[in-house]
N, C-alpha and C positions, 0 to 999 in steps of 0.2 A: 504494500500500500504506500505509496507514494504522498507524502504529505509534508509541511515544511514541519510542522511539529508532530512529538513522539505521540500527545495523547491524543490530538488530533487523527492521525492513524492507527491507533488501538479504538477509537470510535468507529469510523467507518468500516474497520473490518470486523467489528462486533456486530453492526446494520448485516453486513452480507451474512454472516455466520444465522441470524436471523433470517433474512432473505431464504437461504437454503434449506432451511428447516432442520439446521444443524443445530441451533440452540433451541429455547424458548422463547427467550425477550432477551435485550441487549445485557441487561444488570447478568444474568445466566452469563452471558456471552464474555465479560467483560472481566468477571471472577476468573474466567478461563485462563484469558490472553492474559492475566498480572505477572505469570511468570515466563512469557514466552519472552526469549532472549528478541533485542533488537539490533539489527544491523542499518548503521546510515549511510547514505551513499548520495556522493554529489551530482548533478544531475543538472546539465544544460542542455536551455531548450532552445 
């Protein structure tokens, strides 16, 4: 997920995780992703 900020992109992929019907609702979703390592990466467009 591509986003300028870290929590900013742990929301959005919490939406799709929902979207998929991989979670329940995002707060589900969001509990998940606390411990998922992040990697940043720079990025011109």
């Amino acid at each position: 997920m591509l986003r300028d900020h870290e929590d900013e992109a742990r929301r959005r992929l919490a939406e799709h995780l929902v979207e998929l019907g991989q979670v329940s609702d995002v707060a589900e979703a969001m509990s998940v992703l606390t411990d998922v390592p992040v990697d940043h990466a720079g990025v011109i467009w």
